[in-house]
N, CA, C and O atoms as a GROMACS GRO file, in nm:
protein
  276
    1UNK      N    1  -6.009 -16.686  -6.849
    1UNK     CA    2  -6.054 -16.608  -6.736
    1UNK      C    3  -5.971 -16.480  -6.728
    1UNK      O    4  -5.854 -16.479  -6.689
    2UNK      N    5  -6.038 -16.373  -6.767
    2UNK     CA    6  -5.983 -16.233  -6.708
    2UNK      C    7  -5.899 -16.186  -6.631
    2UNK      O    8  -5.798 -16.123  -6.659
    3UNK      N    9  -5.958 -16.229  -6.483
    3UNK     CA   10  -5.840 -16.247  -6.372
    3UNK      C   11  -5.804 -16.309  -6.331
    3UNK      O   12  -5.805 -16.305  -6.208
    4UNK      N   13  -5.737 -16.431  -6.406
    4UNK     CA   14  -5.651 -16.570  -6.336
    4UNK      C   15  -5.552 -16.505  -6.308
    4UNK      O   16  -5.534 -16.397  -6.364
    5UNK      N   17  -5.462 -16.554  -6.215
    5UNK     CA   18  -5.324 -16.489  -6.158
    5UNK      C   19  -5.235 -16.629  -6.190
    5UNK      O   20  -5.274 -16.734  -6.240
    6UNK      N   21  -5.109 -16.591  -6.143
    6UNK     CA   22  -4.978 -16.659  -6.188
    6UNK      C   23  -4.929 -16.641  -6.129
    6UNK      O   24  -4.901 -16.522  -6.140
    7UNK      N   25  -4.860 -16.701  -6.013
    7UNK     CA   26  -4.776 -16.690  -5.898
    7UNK      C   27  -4.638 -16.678  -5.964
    7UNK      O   28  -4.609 -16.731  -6.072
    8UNK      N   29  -4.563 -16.612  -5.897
    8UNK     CA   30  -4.415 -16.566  -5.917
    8UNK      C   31  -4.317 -16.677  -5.857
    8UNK      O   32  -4.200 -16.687  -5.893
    9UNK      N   33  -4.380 -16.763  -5.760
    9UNK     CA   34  -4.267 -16.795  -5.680
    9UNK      C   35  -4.197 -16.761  -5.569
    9UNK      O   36  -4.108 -16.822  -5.510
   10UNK      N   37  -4.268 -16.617  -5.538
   10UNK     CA   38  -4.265 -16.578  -5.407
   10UNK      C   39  -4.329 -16.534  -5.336
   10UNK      O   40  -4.386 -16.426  -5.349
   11UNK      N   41  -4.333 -16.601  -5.254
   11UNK     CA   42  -4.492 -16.659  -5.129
   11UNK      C   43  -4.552 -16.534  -5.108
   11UNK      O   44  -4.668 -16.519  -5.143
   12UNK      N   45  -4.471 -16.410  -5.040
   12UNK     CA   46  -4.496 -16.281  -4.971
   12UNK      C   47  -4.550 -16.187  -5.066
   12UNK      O   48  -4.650 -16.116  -5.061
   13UNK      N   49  -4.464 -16.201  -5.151
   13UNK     CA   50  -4.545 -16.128  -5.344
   13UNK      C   51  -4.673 -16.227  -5.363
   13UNK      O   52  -4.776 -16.193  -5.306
   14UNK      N   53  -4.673 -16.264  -5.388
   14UNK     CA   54  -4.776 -16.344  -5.398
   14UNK      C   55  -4.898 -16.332  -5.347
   14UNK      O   56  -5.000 -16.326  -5.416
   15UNK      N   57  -4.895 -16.329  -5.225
   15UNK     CA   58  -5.000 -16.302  -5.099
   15UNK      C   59  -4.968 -16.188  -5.100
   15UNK      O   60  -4.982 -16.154  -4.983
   16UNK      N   61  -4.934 -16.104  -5.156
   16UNK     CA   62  -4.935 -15.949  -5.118
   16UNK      C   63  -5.068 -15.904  -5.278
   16UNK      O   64  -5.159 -15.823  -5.294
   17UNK      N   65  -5.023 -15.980  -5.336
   17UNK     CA   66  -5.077 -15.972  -5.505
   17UNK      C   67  -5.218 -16.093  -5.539
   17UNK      O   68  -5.283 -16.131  -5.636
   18UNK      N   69  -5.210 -16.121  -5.379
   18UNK     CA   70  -5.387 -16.226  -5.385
   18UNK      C   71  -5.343 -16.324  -5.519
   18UNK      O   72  -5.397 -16.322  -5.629
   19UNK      N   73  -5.277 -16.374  -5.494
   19UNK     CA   74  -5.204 -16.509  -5.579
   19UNK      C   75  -5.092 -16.520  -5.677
   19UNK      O   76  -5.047 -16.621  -5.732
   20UNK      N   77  -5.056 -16.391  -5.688
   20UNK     CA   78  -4.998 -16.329  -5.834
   20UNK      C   79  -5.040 -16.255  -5.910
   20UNK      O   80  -5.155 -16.212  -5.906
   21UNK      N   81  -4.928 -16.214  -6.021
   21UNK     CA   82  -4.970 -16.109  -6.122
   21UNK      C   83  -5.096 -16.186  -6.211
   21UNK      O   84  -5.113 -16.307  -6.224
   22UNK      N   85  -5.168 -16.090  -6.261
   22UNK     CA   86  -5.265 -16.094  -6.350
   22UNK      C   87  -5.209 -16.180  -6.477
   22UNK      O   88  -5.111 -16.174  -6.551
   23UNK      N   89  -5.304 -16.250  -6.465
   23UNK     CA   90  -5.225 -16.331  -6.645
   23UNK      C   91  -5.184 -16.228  -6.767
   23UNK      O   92  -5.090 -16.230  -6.847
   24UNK      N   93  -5.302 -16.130  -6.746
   24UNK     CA   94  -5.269 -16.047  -6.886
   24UNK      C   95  -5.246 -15.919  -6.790
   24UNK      O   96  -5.290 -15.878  -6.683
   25UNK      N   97  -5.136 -15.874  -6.907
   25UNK     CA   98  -5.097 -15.747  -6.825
   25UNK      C   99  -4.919 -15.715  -6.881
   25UNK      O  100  -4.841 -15.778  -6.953
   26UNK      N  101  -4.910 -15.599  -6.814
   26UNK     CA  102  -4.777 -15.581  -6.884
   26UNK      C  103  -4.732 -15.516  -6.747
   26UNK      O  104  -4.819 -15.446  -6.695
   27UNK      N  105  -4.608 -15.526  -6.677
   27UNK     CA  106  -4.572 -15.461  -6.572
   27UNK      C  107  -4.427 -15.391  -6.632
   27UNK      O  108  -4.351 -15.432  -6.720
   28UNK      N  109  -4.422 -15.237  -6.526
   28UNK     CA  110  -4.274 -15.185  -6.521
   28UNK      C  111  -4.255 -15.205  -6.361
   28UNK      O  112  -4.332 -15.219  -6.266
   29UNK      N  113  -4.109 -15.200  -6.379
   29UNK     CA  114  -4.057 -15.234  -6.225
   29UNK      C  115  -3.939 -15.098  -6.221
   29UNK      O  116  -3.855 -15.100  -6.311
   30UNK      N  117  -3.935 -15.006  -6.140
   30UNK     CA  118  -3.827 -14.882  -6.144
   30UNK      C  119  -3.765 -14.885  -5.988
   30UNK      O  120  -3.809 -14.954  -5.896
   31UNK      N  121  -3.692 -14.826  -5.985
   31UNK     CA  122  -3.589 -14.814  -5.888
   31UNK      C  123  -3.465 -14.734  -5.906
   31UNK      O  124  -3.427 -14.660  -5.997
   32UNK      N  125  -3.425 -14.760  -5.821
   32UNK     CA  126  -3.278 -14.675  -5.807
   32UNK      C  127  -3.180 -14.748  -5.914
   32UNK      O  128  -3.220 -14.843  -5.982
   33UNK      N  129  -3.082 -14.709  -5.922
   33UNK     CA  130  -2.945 -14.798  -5.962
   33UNK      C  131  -2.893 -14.895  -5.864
   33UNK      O  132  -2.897 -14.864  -5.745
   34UNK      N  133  -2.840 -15.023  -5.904
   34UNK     CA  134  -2.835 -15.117  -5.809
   34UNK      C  135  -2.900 -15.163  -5.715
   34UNK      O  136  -2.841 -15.225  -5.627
   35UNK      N  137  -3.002 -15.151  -5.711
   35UNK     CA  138  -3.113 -15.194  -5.637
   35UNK      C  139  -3.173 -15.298  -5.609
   35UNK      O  140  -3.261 -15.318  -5.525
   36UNK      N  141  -3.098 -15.404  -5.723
   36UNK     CA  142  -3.167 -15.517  -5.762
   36UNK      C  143  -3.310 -15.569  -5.845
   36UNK      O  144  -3.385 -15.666  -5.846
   37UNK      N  145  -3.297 -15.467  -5.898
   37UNK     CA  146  -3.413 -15.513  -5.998
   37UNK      C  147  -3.423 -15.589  -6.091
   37UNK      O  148  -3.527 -15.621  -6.150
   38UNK      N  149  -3.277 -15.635  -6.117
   38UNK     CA  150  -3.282 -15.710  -6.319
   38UNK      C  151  -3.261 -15.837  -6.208
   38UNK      O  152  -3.332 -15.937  -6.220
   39UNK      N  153  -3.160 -15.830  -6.098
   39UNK     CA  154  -3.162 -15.969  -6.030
   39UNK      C  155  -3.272 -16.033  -5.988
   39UNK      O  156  -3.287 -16.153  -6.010
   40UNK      N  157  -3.377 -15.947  -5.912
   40UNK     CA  158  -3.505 -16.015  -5.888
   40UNK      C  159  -3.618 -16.074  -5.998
   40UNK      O  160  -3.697 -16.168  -5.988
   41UNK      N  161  -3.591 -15.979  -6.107
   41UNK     CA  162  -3.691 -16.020  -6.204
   41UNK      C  163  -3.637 -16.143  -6.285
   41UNK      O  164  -3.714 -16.238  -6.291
   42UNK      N  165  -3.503 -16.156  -6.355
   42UNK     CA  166  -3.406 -16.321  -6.357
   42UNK      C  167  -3.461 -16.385  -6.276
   42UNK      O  168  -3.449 -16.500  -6.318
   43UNK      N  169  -3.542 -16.387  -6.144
   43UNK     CA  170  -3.490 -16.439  -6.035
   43UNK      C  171  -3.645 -16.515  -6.064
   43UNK      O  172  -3.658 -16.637  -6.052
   44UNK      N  173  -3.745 -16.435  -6.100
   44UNK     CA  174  -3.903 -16.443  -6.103
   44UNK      C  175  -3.911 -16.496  -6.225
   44UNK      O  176  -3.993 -16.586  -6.241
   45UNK      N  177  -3.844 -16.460  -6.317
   45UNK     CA  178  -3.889 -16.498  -6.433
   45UNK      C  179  -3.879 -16.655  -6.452
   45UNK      O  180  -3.958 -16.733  -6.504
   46UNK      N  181  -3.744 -16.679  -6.385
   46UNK     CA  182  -3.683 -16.805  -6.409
   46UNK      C  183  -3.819 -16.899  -6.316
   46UNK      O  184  -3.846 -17.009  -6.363
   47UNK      N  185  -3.874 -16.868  -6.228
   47UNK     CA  186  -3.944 -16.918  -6.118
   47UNK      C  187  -4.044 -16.944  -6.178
   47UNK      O  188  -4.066 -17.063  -6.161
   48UNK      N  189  -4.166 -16.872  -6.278
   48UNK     CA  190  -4.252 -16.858  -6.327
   48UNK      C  191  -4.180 -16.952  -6.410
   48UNK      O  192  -4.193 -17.066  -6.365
   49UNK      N  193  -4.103 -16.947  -6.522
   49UNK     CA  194  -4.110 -17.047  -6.626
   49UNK      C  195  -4.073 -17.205  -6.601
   49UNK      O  196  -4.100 -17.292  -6.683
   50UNK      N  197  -4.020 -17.223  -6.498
   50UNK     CA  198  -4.008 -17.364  -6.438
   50UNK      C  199  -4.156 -17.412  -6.394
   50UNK      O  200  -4.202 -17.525  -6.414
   51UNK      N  201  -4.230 -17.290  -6.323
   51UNK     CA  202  -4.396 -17.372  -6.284
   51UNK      C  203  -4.464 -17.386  -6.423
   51UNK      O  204  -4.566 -17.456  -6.421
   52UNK      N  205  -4.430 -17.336  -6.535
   52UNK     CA  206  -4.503 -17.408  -6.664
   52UNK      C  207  -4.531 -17.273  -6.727
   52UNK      O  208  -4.559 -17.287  -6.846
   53UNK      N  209  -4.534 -17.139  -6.684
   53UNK     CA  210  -4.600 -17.020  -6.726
   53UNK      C  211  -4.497 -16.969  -6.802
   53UNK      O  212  -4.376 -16.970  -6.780
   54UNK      N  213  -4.583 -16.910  -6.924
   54UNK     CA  214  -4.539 -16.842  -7.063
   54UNK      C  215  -4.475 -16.676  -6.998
   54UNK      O  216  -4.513 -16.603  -6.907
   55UNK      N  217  -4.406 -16.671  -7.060
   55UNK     CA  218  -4.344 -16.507  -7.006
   55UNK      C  219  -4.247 -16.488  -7.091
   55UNK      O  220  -4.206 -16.577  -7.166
   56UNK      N  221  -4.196 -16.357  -7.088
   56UNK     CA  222  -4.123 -16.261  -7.194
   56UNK      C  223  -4.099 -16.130  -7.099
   56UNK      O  224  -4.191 -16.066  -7.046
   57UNK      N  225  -3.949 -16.098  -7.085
   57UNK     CA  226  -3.941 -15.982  -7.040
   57UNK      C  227  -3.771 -15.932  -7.133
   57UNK      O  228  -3.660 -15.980  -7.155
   58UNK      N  229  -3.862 -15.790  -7.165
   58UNK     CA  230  -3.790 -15.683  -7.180
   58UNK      C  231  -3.708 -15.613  -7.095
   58UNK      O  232  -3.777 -15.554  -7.012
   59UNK      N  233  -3.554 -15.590  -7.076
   59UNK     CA  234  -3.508 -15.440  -7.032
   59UNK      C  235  -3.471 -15.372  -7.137
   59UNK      O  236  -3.422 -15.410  -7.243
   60UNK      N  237  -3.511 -15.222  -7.083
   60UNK     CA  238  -3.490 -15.156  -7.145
   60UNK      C  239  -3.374 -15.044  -7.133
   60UNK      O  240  -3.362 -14.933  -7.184
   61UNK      N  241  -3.291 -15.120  -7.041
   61UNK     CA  242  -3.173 -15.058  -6.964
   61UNK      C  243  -3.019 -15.126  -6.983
   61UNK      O  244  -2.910 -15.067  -6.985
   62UNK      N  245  -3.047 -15.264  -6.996
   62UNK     CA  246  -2.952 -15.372  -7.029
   62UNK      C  247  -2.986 -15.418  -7.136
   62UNK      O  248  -3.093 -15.387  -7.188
   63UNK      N  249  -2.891 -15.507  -7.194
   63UNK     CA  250  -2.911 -15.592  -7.312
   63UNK      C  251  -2.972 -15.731  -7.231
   63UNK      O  252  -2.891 -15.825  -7.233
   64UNK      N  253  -3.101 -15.759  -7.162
   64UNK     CA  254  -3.161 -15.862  -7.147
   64UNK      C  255  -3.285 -15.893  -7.191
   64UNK      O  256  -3.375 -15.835  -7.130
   65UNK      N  257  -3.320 -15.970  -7.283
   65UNK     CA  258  -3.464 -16.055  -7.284
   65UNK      C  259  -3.454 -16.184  -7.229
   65UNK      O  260  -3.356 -16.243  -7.275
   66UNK      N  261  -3.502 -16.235  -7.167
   66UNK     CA  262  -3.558 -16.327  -7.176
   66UNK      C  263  -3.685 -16.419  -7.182
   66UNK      O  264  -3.766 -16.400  -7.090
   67UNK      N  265  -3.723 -16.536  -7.295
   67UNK     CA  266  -3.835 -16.543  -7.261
   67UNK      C  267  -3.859 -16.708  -7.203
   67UNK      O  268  -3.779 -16.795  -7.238
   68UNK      N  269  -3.927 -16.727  -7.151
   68UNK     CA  270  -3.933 -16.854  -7.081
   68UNK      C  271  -4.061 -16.954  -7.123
   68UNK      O  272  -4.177 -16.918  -7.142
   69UNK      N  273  -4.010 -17.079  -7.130
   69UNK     CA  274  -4.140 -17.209  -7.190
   69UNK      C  275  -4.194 -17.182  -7.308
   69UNK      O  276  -4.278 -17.258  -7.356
   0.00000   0.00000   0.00000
């Protein structure tokens, strides 16, 4: 299905995103410095791969990949 979604793990994202991100798709996330961005996305990623969902994320700022399940 095209537009199945994938919940993140967080309720308010979630329902803000009508269930979650798009299964297929590629997202950037930008911000300031310190802002918390590599913490929230650790934070999602880890969340998503515990509910069973395939994921892979790139920075391209830090030395982090991780990919999950």
């Amino acid at each position: 299905m095209l537009n199945e979604k994938l919940p993140t793990g967080f309720k308010k994202l979630d329902q803000l995103l009508e269930g979650g991100l798009n299964k297929i798709g590629c997202y950037y996330l930008a911000s300031e410095q310190k802002a918390g961005k590599s913490s929230f996305v650790r934070k999602m990623v880890f969340q998503m791969a515990s509910m069973g969902t395939k994921i892979c994320v790139m920075d391209l700022e830090e030395d982090f990949i991780v990919t999950g399940k």
